[in-house]
C-alpha positions as CSV (number, residue, x, y, z in Angstrom):
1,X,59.1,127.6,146.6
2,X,60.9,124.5,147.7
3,X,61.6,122.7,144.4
4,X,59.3,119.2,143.6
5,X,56.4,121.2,145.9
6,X,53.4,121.2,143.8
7,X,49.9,122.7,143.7
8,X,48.8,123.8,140.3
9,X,47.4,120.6,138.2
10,X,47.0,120.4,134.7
11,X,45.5,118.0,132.3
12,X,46.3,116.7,128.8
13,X,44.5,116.8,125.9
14,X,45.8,114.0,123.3
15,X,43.6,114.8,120.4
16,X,44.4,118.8,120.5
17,X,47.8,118.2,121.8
18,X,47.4,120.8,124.5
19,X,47.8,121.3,128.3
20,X,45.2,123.2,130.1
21,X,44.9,124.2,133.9
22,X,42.5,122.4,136.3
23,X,41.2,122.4,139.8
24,X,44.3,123.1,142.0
25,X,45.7,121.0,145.3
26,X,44.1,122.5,148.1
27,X,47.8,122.0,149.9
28,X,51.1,122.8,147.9
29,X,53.2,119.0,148.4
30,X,54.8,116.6,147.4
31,X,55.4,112.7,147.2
32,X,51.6,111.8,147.8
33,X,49.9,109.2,145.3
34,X,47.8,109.7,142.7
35,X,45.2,107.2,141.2
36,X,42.0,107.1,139.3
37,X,39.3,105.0,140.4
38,X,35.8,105.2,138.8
39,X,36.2,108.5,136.9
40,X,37.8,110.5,139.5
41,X,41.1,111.1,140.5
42,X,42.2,110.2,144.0
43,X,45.2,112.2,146.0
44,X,46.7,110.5,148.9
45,X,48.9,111.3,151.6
46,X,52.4,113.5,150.9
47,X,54.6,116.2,152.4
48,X,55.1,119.8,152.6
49,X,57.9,122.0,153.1
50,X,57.9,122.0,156.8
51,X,55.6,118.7,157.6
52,X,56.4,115.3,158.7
53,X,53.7,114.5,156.2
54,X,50.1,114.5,155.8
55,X,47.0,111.9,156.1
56,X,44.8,114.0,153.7
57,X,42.8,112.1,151.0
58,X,41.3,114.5,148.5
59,X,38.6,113.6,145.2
60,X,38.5,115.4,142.3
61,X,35.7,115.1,139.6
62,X,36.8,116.2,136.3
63,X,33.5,116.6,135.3
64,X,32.4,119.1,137.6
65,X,36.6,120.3,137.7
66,X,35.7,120.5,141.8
67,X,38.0,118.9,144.3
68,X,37.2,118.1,148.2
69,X,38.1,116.0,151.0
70,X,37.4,113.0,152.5
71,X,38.2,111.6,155.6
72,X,41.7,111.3,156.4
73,X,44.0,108.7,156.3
74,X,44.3,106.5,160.1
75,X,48.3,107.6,159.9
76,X,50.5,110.2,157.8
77,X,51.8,108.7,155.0
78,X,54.7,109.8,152.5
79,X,56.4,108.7,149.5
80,X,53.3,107.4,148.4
81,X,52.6,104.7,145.6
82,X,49.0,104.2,145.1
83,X,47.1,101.9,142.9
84,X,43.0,102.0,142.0
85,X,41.7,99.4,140.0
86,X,38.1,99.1,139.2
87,X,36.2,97.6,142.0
88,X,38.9,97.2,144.2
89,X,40.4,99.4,146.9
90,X,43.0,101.7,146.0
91,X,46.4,99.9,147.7
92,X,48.7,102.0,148.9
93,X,52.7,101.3,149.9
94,X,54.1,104.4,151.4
95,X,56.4,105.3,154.4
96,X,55.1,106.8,157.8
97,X,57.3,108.6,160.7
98,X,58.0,106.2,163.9
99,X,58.9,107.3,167.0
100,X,61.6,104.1,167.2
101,X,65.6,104.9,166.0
102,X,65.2,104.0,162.4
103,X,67.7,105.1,159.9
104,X,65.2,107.6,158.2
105,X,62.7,108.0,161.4
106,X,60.0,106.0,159.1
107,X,58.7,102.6,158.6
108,X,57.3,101.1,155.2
109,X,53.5,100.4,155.8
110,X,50.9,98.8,153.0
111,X,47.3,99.8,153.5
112,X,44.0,99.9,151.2
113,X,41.1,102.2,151.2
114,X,37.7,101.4,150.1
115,X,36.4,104.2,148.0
116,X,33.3,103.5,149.0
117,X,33.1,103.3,152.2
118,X,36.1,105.1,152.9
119,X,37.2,102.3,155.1
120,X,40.7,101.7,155.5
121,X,42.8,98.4,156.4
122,X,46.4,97.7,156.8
123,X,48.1,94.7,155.0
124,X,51.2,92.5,155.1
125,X,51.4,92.6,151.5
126,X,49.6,93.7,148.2
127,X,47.5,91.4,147.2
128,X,48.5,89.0,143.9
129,X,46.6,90.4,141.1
130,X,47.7,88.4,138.7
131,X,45.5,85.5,140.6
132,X,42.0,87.5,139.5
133,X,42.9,88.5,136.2
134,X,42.9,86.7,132.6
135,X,44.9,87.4,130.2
């Protein structure tokens, strides 16, 4: 196995101090985003060993230790940064492959997905948080 490919996925424990194994990836990758959003943890996106990249989205419930899909991403994206914030769609900055002579083949893209409706919506920019938040 390539090295920085992962599948297995393991949890922390603070109060005992200890590790212990979860639910698995269903796909062995790397460079996708992770982010929690309501109680469950969100996987976005990534790349494999021989892959351009991948548009999966995949939920896991801790509570039920299950993971499944969801609808895929509109376009592949890698080196995925995802953040979730109650209420909000998760925003996303990640690169995807372009068929134009870049340096790299890929192109810096900033989306959002609505974990509710599973919509998705491409943006110039993140949004300023700072704007709706008190401190």
């Amino acid at each position: 196995m390539e090295s920085g490919f992962a599948k297995t996925v393991e949890r922390y424990n603070p109060n005992l101090n200890t590790w212990e194994h979860v639910c698995s990836l269903m796909t062995r990758k790397r460079s996708f985003g992770l982010t929690e959003v309501k109680g469950k943890l969100y996987s976005i996106g990534g790349r494999g060993n021989l892959s351009p990249g991948f548009k999966d989205v995949t939920v896991y419930n801790p509570e039920l230790d299950k993971r499944h899909n969801l609808e895929s991403a509109p376009k592949i994206l890698r080196d995925v940064k995802a953040l979730g914030i109650e209420d909000w769609p998760v925003y996303i900055a990640a690169r995807t492959p372009v068929d134009r002579d870049t340096e790299d083949g890929l192109k810096a893209v900033i989306t959002s997905c609505d974990t509710d409706t599973r919509r998705w919506q491409d943006m110039q920019s993140l949004p300023l948080i700072d704007n709706y938040c008190f401190f």
